[in-house]
One Martini backbone bead per residue (centre of mass of N, CA, C, O) as a GRO file, in nm:
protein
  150
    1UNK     BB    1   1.495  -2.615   2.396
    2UNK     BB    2   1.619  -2.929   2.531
    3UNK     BB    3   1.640  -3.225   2.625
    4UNK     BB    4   1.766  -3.486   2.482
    5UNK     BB    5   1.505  -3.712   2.456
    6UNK     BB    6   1.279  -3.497   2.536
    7UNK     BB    7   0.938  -3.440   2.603
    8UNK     BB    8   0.737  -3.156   2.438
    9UNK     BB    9   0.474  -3.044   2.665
   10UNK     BB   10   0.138  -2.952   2.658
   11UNK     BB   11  -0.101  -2.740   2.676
   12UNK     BB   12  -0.412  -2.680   2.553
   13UNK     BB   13  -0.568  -2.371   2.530
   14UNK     BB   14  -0.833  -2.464   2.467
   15UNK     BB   15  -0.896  -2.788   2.599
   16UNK     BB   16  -0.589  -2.889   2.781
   17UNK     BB   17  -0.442  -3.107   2.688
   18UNK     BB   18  -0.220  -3.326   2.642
   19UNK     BB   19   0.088  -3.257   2.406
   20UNK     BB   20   0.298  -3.190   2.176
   21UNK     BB   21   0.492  -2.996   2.013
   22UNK     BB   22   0.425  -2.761   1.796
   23UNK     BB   23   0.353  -2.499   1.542
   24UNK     BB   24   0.039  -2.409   1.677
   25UNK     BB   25  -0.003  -2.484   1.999
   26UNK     BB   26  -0.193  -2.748   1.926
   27UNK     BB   27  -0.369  -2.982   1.925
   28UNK     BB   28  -0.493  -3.176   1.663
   29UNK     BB   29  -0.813  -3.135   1.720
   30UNK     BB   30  -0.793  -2.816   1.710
   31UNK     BB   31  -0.647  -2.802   1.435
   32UNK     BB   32  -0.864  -2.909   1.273
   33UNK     BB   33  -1.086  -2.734   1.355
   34UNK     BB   34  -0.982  -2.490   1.219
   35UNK     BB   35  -0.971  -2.577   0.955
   36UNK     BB   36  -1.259  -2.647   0.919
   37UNK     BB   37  -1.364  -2.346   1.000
   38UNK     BB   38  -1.227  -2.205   0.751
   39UNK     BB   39  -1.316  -2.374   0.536
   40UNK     BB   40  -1.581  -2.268   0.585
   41UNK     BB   41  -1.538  -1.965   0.530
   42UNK     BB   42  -1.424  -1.953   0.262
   43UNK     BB   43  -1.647  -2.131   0.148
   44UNK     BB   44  -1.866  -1.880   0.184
   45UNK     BB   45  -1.742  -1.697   0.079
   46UNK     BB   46  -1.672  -1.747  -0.234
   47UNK     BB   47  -1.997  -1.714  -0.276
   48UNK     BB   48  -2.018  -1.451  -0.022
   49UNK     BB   49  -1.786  -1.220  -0.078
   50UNK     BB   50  -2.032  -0.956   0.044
   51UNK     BB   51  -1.994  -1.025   0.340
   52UNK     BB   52  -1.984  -0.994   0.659
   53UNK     BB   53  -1.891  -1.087   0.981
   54UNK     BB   54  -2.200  -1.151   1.084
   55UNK     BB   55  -2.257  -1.315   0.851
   56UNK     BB   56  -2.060  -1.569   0.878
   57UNK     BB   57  -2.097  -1.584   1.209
   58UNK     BB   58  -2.364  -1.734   1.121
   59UNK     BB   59  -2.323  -1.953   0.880
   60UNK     BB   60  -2.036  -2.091   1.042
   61UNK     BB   61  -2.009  -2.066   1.347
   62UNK     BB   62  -1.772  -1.824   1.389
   63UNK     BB   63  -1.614  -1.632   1.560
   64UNK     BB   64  -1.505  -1.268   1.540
   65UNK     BB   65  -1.258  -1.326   1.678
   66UNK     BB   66  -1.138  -1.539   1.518
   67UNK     BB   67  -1.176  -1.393   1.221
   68UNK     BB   68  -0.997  -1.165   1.302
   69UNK     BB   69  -0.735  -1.315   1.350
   70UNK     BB   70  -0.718  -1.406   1.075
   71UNK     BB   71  -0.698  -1.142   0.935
   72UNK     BB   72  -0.438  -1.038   1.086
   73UNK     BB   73  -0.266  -1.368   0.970
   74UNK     BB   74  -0.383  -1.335   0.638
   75UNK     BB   75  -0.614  -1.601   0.573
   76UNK     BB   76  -0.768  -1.349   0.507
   77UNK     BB   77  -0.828  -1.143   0.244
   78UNK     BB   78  -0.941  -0.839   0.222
   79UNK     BB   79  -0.951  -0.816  -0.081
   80UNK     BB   80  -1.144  -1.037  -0.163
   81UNK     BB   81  -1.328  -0.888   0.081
   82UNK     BB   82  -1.558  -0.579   0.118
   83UNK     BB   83  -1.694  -0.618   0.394
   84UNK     BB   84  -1.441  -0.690   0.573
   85UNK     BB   85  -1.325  -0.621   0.920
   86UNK     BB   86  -1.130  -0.469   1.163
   87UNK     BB   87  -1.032  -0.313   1.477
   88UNK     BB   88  -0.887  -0.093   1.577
   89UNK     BB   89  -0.666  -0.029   1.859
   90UNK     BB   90  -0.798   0.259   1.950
   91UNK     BB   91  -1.148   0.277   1.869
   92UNK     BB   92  -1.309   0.050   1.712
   93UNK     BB   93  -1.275   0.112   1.434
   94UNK     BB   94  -1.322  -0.002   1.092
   95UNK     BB   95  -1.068  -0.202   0.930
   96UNK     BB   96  -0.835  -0.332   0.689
   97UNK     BB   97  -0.541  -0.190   0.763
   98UNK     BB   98  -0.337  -0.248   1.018
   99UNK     BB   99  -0.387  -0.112   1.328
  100UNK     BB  100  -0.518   0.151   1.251
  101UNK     BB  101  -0.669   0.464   1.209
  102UNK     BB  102  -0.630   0.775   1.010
  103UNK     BB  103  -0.723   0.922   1.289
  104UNK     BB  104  -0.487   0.787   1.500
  105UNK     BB  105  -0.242   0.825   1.324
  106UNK     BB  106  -0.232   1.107   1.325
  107UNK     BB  107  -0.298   1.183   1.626
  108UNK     BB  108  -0.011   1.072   1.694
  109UNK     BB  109   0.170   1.190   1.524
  110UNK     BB  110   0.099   1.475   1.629
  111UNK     BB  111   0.172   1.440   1.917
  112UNK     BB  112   0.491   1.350   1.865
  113UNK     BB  113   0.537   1.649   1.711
  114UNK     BB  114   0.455   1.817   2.018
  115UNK     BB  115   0.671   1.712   2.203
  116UNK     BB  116   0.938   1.759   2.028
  117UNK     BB  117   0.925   2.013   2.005
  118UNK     BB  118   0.855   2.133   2.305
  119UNK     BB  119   1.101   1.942   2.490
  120UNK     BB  120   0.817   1.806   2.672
  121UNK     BB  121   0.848   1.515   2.806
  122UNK     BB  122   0.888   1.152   2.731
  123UNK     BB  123   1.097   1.219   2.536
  124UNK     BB  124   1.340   1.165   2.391
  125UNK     BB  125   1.679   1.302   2.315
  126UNK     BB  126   1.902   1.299   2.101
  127UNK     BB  127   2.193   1.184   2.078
  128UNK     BB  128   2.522   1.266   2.099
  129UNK     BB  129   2.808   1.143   1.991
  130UNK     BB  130   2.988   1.244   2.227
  131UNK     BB  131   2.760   1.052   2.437
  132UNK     BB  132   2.876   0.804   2.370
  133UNK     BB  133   2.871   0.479   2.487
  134UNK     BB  134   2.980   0.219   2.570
  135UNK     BB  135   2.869  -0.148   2.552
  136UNK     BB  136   2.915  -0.395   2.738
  137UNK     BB  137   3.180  -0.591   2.731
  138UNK     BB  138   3.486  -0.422   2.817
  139UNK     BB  139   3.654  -0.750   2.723
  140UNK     BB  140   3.577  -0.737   2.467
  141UNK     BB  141   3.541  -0.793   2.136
  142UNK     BB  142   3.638  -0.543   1.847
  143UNK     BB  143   3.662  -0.438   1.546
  144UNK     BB  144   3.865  -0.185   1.614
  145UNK     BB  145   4.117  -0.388   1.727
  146UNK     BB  146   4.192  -0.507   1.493
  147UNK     BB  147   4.327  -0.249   1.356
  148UNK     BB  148   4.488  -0.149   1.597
  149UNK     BB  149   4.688  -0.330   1.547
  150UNK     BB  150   5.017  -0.407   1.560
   0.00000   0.00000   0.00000
């Protein structure tokens, strides 16, 4: 990390503080305000479990990206809110497991194997063995020098 006896400080992302480093990477205020804000949430949702978005972001003022964010980190589990989802990650249609959905995702892996059969474009085609050059440092110590010791 440091070098030791030397103080890890930087700035709150949020705020700008400058404060100590810790495993959050913010300030403690900005970290209390969070979890504050979380189980504002989680408490929020409890009573009205069927709630979407838009809903929990107008009851509790945490922003739909705070929200969606808590969603991604697992903070906020959808299996137990039917009403919650986040942003496709390409067409921004609304999801709840994964990070694309069942139509990006299809589209993409069509696409990757009309390349593959193809022959052409930018995908590399699987090297053969004989192909396969070592790498690394030539002076380095490899485990097949062991066996092949005399």
């Amino acid at each position: 990390m440091g070098v030791p006896g030397q103080l890890m400080v930087a700035n709150c992302p949020r705020c700008g503080k400058v404060f100590q480093r810790n495993l959050r990477n913010q300030c403690m205020e900005c970290s209390t305000s969070m979890n504050d804000q979380l189980m504002d949430c989680v408490n929020y949702l409890r009573r009205n479990y069927r709630s979407s978005n838009e809903q929990v972001c107008a009851a509790t003022g945490v922003s739909n990206v705070q929200l969606q964010v808590w969603m991604k980190e697992g903070k906020l589990h959808l299996s137990d809110y039917p009403n919650l989802s986040y942003p496709c990650a390409s067409c921004a249609e609304p999801i709840r497991v994964h990070k694309l959905c069942v139509s990006c995702s299809t589209r993409i892996t069509s696409d990757i194997r009309k390349l593959t059969e193809s022959g052409s474009g930018a995908v590399a085609q699987p090297m053969k063995q004989s192909d396969w050059k070592p790498l690394g440092n030539p002076g380095g110590f490899k485990i097949s020098d062991r066996w092949n010791r005399v």
